[in-house]
Structures are given as structure tokens and as C-alpha cells.
Chimera marker file (.cmm) of the C-alpha trace (Angstrom):
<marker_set name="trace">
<marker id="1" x="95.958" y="104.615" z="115.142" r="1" g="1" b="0" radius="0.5"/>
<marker id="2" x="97.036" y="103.795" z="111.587" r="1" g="1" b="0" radius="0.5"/>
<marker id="3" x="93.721" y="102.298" z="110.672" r="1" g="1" b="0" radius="0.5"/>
<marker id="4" x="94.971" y="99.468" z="113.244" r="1" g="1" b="0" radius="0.5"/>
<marker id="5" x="92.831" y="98.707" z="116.508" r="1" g="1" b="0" radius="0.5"/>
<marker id="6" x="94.965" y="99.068" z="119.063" r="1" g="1" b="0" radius="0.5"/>
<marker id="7" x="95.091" y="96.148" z="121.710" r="1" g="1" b="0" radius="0.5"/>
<marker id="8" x="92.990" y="97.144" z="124.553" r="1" g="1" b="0" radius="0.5"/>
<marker id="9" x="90.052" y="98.164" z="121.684" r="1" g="1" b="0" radius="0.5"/>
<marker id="10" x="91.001" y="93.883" z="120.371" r="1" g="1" b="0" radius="0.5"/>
<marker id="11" x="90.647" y="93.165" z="124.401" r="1" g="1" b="0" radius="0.5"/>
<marker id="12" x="87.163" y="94.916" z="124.891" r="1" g="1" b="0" radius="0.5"/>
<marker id="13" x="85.861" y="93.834" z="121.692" r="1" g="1" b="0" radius="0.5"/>
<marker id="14" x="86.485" y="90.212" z="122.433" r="1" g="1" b="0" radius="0.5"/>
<marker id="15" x="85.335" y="90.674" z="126.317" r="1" g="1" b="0" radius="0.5"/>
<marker id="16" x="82.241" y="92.180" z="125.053" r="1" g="1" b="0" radius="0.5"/>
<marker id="17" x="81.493" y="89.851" z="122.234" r="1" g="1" b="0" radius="0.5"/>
<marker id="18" x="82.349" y="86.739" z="125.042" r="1" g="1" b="0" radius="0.5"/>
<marker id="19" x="79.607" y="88.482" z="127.509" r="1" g="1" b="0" radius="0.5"/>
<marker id="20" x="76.512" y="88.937" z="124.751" r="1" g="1" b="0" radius="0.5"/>
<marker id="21" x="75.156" y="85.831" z="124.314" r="1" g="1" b="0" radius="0.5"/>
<marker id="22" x="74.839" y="84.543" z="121.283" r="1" g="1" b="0" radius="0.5"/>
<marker id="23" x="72.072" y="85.080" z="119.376" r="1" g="1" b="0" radius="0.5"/>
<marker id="24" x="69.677" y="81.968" z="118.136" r="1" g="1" b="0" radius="0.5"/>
<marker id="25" x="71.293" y="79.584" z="120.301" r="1" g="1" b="0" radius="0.5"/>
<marker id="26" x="68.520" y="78.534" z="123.397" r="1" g="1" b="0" radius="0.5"/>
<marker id="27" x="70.413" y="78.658" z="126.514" r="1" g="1" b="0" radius="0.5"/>
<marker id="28" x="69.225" y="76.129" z="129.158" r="1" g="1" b="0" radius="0.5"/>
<marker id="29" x="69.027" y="77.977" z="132.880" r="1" g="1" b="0" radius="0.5"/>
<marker id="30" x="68.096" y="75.879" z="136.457" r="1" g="1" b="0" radius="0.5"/>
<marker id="31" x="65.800" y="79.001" z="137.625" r="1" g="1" b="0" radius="0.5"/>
<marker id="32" x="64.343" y="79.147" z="133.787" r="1" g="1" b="0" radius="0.5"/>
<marker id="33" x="61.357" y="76.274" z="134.468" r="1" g="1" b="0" radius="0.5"/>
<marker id="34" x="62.565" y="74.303" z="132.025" r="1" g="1" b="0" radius="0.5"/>
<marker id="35" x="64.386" y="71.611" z="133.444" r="1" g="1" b="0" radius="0.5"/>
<marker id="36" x="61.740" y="68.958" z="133.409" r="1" g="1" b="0" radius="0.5"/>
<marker id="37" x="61.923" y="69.568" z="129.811" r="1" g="1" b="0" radius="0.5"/>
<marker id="38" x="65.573" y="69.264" z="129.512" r="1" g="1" b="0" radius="0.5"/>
<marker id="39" x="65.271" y="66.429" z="131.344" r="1" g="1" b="0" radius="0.5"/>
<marker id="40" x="62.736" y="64.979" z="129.419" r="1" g="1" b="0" radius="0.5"/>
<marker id="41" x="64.940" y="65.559" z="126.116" r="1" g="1" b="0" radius="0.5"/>
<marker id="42" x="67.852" y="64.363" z="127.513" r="1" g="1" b="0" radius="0.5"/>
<marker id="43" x="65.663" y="60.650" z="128.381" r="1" g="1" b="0" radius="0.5"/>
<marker id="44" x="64.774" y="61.010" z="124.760" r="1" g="1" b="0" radius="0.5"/>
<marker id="45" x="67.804" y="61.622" z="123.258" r="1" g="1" b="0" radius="0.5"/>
<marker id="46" x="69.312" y="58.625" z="125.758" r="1" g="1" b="0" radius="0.5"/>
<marker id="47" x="66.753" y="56.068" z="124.472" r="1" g="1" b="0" radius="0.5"/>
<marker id="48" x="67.738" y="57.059" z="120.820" r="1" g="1" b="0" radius="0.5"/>
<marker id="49" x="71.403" y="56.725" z="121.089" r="1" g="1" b="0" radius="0.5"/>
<marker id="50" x="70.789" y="53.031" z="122.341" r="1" g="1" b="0" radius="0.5"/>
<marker id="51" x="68.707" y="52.159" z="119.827" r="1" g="1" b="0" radius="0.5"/>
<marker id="52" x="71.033" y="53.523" z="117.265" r="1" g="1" b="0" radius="0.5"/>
<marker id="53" x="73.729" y="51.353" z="119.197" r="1" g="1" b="0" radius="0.5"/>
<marker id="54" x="71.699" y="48.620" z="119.275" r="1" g="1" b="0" radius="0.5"/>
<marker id="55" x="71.155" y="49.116" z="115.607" r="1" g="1" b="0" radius="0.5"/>
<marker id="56" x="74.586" y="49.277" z="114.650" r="1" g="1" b="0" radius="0.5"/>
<marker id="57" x="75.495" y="46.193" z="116.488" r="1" g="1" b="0" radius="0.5"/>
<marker id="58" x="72.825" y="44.091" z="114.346" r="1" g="1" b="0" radius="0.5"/>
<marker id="59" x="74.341" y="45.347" z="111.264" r="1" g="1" b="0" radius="0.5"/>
<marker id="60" x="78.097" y="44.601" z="112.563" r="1" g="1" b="0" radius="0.5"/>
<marker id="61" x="76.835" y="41.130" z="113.302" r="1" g="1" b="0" radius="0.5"/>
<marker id="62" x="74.743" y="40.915" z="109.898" r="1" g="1" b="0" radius="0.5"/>
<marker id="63" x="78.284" y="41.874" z="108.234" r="1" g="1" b="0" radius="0.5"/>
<marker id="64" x="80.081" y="39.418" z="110.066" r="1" g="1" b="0" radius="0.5"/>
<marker id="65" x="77.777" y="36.541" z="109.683" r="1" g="1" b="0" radius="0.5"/>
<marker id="66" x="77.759" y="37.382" z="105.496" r="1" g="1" b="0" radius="0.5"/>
<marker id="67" x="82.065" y="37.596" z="105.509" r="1" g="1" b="0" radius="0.5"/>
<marker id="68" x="81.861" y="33.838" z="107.102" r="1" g="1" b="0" radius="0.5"/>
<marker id="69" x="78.942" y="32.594" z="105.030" r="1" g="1" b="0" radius="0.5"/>
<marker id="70" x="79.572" y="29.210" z="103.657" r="1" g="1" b="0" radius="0.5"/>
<marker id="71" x="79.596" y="29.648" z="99.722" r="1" g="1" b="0" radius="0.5"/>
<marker id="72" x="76.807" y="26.908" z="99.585" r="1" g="1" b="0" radius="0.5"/>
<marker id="73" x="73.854" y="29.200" z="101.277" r="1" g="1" b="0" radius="0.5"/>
<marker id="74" x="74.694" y="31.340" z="97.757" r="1" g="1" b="0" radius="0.5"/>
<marker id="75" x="72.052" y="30.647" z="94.710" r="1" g="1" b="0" radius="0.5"/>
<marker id="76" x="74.381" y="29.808" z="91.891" r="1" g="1" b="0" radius="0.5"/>
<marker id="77" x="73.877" y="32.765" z="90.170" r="1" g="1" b="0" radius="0.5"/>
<marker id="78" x="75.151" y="34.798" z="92.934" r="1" g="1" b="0" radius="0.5"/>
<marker id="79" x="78.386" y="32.048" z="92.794" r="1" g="1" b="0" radius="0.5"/>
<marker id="80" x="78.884" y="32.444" z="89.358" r="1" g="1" b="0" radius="0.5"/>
<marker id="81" x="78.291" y="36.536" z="89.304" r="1" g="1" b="0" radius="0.5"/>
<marker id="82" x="81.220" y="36.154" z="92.322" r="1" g="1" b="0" radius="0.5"/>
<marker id="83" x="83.283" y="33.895" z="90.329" r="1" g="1" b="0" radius="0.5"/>
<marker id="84" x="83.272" y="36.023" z="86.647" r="1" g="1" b="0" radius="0.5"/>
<marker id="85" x="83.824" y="39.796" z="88.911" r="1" g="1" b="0" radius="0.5"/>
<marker id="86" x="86.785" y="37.701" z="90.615" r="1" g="1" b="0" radius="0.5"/>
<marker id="87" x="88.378" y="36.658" z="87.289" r="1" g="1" b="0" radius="0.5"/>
<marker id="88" x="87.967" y="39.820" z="85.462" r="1" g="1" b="0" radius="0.5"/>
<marker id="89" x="89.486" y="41.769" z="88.439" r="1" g="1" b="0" radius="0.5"/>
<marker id="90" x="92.509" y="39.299" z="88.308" r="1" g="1" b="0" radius="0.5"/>
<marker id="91" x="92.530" y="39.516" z="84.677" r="1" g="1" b="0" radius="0.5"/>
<marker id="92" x="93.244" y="43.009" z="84.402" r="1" g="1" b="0" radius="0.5"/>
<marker id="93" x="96.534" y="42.592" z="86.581" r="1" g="1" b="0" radius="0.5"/>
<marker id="94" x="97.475" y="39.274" z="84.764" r="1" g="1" b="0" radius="0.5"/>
<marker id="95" x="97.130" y="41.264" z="81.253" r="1" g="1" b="0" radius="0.5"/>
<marker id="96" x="99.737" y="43.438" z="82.504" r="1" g="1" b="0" radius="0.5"/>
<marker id="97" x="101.883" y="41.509" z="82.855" r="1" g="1" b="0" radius="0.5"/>
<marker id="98" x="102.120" y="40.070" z="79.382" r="1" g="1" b="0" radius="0.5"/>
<marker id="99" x="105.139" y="41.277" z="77.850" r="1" g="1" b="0" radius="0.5"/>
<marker id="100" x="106.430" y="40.115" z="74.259" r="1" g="1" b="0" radius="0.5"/>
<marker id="101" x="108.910" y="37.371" z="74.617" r="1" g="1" b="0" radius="0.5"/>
<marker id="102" x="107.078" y="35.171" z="76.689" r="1" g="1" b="0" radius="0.5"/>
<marker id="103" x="105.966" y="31.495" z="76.495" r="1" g="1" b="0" radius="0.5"/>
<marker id="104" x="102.542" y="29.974" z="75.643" r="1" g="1" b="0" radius="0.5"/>
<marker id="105" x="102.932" y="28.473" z="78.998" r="1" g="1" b="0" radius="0.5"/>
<marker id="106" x="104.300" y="31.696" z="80.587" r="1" g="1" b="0" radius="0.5"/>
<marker id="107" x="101.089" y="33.384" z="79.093" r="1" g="1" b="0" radius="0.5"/>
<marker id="108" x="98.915" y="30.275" z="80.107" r="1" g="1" b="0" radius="0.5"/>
<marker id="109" x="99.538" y="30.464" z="84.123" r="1" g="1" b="0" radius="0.5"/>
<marker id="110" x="98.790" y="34.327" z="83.960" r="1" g="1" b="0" radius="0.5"/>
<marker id="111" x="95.431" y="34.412" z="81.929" r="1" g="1" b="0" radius="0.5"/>
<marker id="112" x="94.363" y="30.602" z="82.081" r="1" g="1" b="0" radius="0.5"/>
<marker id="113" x="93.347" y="28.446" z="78.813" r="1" g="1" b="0" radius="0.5"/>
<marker id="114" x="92.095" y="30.515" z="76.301" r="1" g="1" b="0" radius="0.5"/>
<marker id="115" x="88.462" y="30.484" z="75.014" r="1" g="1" b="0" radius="0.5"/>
<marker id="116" x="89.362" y="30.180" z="70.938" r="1" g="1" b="0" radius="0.5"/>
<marker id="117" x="92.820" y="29.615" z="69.183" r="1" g="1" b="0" radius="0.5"/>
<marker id="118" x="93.021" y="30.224" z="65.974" r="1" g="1" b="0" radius="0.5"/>
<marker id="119" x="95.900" y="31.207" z="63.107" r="1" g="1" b="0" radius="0.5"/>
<marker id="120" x="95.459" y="34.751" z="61.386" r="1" g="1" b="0" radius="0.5"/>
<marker id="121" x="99.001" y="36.017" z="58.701" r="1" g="1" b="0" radius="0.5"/>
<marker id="122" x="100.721" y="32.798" z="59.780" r="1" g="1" b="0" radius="0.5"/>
<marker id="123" x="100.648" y="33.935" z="63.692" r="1" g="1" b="0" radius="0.5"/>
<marker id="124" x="99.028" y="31.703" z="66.706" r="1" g="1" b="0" radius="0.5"/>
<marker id="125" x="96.088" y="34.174" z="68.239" r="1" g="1" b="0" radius="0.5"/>
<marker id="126" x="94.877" y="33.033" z="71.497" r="1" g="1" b="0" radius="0.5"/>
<marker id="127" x="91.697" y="34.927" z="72.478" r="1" g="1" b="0" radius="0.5"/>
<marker id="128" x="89.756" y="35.397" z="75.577" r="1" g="1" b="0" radius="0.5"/>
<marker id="129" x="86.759" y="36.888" z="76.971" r="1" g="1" b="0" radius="0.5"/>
<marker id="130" x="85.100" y="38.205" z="80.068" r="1" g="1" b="0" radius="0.5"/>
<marker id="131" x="81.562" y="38.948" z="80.206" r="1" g="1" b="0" radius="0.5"/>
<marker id="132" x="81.392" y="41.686" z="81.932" r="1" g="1" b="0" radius="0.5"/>
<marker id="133" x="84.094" y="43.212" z="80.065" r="1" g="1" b="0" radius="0.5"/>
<marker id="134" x="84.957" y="42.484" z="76.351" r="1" g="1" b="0" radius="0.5"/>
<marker id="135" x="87.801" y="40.258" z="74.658" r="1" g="1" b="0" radius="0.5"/>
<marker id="136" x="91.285" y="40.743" z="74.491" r="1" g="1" b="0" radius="0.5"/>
<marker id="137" x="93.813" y="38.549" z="72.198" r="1" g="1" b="0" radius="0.5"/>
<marker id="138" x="97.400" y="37.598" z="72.289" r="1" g="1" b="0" radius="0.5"/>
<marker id="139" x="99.780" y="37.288" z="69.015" r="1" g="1" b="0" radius="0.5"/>
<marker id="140" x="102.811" y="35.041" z="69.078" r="1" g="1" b="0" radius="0.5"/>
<marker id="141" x="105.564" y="34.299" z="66.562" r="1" g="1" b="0" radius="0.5"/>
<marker id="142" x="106.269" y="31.286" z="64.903" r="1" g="1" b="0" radius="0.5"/>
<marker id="143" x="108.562" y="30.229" z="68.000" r="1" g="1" b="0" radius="0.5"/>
<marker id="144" x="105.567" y="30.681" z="70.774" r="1" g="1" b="0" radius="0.5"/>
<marker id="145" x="106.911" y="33.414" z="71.935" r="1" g="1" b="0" radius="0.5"/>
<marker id="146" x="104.411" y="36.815" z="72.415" r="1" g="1" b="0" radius="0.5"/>
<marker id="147" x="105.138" y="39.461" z="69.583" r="1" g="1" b="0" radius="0.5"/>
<marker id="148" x="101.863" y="41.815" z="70.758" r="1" g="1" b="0" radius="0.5"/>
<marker id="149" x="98.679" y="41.829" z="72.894" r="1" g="1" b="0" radius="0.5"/>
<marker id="150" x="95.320" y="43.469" z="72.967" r="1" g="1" b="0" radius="0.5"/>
<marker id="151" x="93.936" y="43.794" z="76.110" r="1" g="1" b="0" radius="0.5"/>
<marker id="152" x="90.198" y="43.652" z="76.785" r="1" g="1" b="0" radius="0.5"/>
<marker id="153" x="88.819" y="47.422" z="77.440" r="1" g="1" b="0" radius="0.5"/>
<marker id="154" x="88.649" y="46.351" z="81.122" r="1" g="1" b="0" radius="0.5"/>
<marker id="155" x="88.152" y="50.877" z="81.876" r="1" g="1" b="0" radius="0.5"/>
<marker id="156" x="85.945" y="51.543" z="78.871" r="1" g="1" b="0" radius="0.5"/>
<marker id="157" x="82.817" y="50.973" z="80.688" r="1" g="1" b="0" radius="0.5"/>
<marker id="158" x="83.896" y="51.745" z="84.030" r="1" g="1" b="0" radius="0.5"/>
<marker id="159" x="84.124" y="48.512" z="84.957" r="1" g="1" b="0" radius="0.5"/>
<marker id="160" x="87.595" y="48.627" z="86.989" r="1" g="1" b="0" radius="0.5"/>
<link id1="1" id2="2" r="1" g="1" b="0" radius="0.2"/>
<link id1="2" id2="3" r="1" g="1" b="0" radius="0.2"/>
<link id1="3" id2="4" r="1" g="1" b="0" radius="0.2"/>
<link id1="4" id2="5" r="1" g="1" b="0" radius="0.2"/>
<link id1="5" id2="6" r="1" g="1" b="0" radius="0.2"/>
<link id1="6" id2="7" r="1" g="1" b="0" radius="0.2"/>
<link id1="7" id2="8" r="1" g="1" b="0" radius="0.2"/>
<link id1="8" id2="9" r="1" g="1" b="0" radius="0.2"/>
<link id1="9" id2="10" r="1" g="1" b="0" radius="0.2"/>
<link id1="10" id2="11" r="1" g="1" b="0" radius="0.2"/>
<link id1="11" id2="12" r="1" g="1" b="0" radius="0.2"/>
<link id1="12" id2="13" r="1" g="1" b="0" radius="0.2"/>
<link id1="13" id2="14" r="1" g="1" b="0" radius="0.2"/>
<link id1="14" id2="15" r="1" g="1" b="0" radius="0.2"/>
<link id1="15" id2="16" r="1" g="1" b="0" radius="0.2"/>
<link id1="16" id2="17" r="1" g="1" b="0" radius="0.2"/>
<link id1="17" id2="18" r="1" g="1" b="0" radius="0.2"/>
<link id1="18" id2="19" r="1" g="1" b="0" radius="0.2"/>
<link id1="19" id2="20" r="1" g="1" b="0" radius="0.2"/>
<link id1="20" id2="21" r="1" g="1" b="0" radius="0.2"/>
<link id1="21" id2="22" r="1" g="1" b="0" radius="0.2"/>
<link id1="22" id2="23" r="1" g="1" b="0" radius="0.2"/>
<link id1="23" id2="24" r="1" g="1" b="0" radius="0.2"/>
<link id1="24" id2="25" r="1" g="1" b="0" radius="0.2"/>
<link id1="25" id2="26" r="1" g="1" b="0" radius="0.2"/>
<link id1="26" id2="27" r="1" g="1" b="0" radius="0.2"/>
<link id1="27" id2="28" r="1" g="1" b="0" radius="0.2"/>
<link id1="28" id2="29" r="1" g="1" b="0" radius="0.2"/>
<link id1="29" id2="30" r="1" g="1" b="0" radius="0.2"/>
<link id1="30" id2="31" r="1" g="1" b="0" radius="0.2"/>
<link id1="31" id2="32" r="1" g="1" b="0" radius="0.2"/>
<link id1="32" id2="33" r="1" g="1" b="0" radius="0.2"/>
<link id1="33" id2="34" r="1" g="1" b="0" radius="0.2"/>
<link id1="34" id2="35" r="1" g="1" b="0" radius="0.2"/>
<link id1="35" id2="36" r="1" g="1" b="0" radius="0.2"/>
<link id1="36" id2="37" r="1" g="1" b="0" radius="0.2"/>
<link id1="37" id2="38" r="1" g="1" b="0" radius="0.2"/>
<link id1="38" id2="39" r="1" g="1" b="0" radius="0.2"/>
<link id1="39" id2="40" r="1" g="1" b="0" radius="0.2"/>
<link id1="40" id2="41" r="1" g="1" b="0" radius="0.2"/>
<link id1="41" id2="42" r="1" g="1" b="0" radius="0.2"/>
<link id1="42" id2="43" r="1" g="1" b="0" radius="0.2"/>
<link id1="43" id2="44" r="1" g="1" b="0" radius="0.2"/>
<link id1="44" id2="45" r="1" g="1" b="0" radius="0.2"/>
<link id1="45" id2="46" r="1" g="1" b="0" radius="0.2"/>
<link id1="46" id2="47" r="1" g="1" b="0" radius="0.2"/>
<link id1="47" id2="48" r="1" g="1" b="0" radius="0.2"/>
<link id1="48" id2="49" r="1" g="1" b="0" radius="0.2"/>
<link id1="49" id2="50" r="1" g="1" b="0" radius="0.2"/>
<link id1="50" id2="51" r="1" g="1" b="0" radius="0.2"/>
<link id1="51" id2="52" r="1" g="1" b="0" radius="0.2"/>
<link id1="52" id2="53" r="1" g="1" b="0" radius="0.2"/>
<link id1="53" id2="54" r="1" g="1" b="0" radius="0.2"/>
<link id1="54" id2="55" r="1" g="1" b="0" radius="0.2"/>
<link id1="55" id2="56" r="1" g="1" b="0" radius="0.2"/>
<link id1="56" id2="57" r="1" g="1" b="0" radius="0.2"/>
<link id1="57" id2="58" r="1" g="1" b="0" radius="0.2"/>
<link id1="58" id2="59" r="1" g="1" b="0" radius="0.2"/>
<link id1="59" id2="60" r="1" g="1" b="0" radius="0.2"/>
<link id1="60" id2="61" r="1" g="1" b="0" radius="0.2"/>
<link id1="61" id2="62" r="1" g="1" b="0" radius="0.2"/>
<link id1="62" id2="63" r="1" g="1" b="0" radius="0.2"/>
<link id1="63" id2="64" r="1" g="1" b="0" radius="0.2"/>
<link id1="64" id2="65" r="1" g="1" b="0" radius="0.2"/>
<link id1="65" id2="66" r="1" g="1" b="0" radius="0.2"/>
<link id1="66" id2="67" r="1" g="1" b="0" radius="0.2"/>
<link id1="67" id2="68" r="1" g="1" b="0" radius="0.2"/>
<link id1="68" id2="69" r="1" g="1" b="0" radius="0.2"/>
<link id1="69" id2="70" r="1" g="1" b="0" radius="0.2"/>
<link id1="70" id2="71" r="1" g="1" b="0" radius="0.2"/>
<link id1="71" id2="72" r="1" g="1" b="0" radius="0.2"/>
<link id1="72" id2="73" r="1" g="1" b="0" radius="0.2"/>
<link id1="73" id2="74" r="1" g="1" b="0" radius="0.2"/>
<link id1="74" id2="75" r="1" g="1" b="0" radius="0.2"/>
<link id1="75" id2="76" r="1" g="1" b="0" radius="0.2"/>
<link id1="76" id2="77" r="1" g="1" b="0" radius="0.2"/>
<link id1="77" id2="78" r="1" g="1" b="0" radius="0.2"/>
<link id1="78" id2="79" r="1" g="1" b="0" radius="0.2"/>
<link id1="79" id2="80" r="1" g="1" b="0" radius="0.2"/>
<link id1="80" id2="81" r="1" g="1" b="0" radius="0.2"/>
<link id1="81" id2="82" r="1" g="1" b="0" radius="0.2"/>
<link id1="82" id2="83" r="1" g="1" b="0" radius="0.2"/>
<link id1="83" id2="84" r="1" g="1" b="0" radius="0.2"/>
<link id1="84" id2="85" r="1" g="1" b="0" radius="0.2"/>
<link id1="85" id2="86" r="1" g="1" b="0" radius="0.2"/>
<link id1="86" id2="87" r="1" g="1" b="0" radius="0.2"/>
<link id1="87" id2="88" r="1" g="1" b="0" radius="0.2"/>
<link id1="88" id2="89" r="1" g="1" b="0" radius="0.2"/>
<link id1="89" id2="90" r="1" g="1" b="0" radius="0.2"/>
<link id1="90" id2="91" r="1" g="1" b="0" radius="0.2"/>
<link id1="91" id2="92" r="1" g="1" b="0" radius="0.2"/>
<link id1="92" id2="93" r="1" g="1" b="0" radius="0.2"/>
<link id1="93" id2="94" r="1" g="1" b="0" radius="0.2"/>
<link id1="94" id2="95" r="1" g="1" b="0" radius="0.2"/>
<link id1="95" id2="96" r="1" g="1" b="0" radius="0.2"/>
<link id1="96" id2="97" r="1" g="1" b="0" radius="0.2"/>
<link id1="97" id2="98" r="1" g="1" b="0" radius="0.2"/>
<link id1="98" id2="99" r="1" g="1" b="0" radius="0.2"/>
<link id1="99" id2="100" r="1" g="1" b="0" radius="0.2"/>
<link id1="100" id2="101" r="1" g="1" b="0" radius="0.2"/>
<link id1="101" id2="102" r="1" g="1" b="0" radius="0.2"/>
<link id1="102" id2="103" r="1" g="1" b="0" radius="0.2"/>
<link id1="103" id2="104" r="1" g="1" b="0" radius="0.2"/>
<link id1="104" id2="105" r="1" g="1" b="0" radius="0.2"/>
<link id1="105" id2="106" r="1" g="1" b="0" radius="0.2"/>
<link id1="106" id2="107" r="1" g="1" b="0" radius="0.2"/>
<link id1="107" id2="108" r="1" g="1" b="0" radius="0.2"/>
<link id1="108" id2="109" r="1" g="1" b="0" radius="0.2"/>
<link id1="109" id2="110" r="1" g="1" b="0" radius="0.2"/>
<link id1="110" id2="111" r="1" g="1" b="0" radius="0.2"/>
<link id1="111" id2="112" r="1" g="1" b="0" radius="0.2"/>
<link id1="112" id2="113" r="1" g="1" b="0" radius="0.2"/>
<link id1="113" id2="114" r="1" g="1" b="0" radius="0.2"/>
<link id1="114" id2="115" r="1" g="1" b="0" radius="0.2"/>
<link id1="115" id2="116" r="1" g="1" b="0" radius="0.2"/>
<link id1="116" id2="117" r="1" g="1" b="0" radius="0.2"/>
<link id1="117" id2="118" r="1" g="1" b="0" radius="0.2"/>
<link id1="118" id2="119" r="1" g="1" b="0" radius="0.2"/>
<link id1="119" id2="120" r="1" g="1" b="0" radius="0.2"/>
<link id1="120" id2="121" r="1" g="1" b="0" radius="0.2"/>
<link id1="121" id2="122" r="1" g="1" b="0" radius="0.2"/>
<link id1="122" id2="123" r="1" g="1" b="0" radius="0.2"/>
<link id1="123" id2="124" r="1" g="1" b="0" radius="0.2"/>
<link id1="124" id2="125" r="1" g="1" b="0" radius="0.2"/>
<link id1="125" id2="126" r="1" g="1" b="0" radius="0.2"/>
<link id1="126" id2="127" r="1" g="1" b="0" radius="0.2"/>
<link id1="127" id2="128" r="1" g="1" b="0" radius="0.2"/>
<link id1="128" id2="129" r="1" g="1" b="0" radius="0.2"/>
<link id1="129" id2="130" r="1" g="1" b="0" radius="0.2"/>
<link id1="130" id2="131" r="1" g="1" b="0" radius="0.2"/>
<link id1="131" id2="132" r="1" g="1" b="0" radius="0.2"/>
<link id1="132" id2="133" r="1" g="1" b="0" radius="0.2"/>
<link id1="133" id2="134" r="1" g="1" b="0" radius="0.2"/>
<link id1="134" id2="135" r="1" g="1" b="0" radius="0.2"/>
<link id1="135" id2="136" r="1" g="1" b="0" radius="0.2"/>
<link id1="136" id2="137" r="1" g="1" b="0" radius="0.2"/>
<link id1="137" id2="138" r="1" g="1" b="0" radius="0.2"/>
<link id1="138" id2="139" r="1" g="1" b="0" radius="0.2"/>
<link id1="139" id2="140" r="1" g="1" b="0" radius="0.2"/>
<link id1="140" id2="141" r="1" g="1" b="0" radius="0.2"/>
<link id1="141" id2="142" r="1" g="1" b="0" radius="0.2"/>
<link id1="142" id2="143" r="1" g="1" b="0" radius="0.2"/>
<link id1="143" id2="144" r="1" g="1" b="0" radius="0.2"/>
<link id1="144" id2="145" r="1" g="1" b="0" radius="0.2"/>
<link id1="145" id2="146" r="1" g="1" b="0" radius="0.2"/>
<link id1="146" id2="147" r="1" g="1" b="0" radius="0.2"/>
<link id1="147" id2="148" r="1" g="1" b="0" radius="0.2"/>
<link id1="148" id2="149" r="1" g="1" b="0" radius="0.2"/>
<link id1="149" id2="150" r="1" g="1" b="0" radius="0.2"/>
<link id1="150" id2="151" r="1" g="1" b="0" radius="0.2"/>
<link id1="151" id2="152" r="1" g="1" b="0" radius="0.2"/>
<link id1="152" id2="153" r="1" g="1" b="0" radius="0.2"/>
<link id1="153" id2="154" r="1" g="1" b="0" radius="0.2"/>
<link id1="154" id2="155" r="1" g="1" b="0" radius="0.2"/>
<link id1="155" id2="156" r="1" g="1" b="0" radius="0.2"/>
<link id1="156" id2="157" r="1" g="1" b="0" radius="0.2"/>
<link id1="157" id2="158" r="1" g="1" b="0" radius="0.2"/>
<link id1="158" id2="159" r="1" g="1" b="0" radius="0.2"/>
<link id1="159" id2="160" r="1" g="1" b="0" radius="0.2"/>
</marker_set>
């Protein structure tokens, strides 16, 4: 044989294996007695599935009623926590996009007024800063046009 079952020894081992059952695993039987109990587990088990059901359906609604919550039934802490995750998340995108070359006003519409302007070596430095995230500047030329950026370390703290 090669060291190679042949296939009727495959076929017998697999009808024999399919007719043992299998160990560990309770096998439920009509003429066993247990039925009531079966039964009794199966009530059980029918009563827990709706109350998970009826669970999940309170939480759906919970979720739904939150996503069409007027802003106004926040505290203002919770508004202004909203408002500073919303700008540094748009931030992040926005300070991509700053490129040398472009306007004060080009950089204004993508990262809004800055907090501090200030002159350092004869160059305009506009500088901002997110709370939960750190400060990032941008340098222009004597023109107004971007020559550099720092960004604020938006990943250093795991923050985006």
C-alpha cells in the first residue's frame, strides 16, 4: 500500500467514525425521558432570545433618539468638547493642504483666523492651537505667500 490508505480503508474509516457518536456532546432521544426537560430549556432559551430582542430594540431606539437630539438638551461642556474634537479633526485635513505658495487668504479659509500673529527674521508667523492637540505655525514671505509650515503633532498622542 505505499504507506497510502487505500480508498475503501478512507470509506470505512469515515462510515465508522460517522456511526460512533461523538463523544461529550449530550444527544437528546424521544424514548430517553427527557423531553419535558428539553422542552423546558427550549421555553427558557425562547424567553431569553426575546428579551435579548427586546433589549436590542431599546438600545437601537436609545441610538436613534441621541443621532436626532437637538444640540440644546447638551450641557455646554459637552457642546464645546463636540465643537474643539470637530475642529481638530478638520484641522488635520486642512493642514494638509497647506502648500508653500499660497495666500494669507488661501491659508485663512482652510485653518480659520489664527490665534497670535506675530513677525520672527522679518517673516509673518501665524500660529494656532488646538487643545486637545498642540500648536502648529505657518511662515510666509514678504509677499504673503507660504514659504513653510509646522503642523501641530495631531498623531503624537494618539489623538487622530
Amino acid at each position: 500500500m505505499r504507506g497510502i490508505l487505500s480508498k475503501p480503508w478512507i470509506a470505512a474509516l469515515l462510515a465508522a467514525s460517522l456511526a460512533m457518536p461523538l463523544a461529550g456532546v449530550p444527544t437528546a432521544r424521544a424514548d430517553s425521558g427527557d423531553s419535558a426537560a428539553i422542552l423546558q430549556q427550549l421555553k427558557e432559551m425562547k424567553q431569553m432570545m426575546q428579551e435579548i430582542g427586546a433589549r436590542v430594540k431599546r438600545l437601537e431606539h436609545k441610538q436613534k433618539a441621541m443621532k436626532t437630539a437637538p444640540a440644546a438638551s447638551l450641557s455646554t461642556q459637552e457642546r464645546a468638547t463636540i465643537k474643539e474634537q470637530t475642529r481638530a479633526t478638520n484641522a488635520k485635513e486642512n493642514w494638509s493642504n497647506v502648500k508653500p505658495g499660497l495666500s494669507q487668504a488661501q491659508v485663512s479659509k482652510l485653518l480659520g483666523q489664527p490665534q497670535r500673529r506675530f513677525k520672527l527674521s522679518n517673516r509673518q508667523v501665524w500660529y494656532y492651537y488646538y487643545p486637545s492637540v498642540g500648536g502648529g505655525s505657518v511662515f510666509f514671505n514678504h509677499e504673503g505667500k507660504v514659504i513653510g509650515r509646522q503642523a501641530p503633532p495631531f498623531s503624537a498622542f494618539g489623538f487622530f
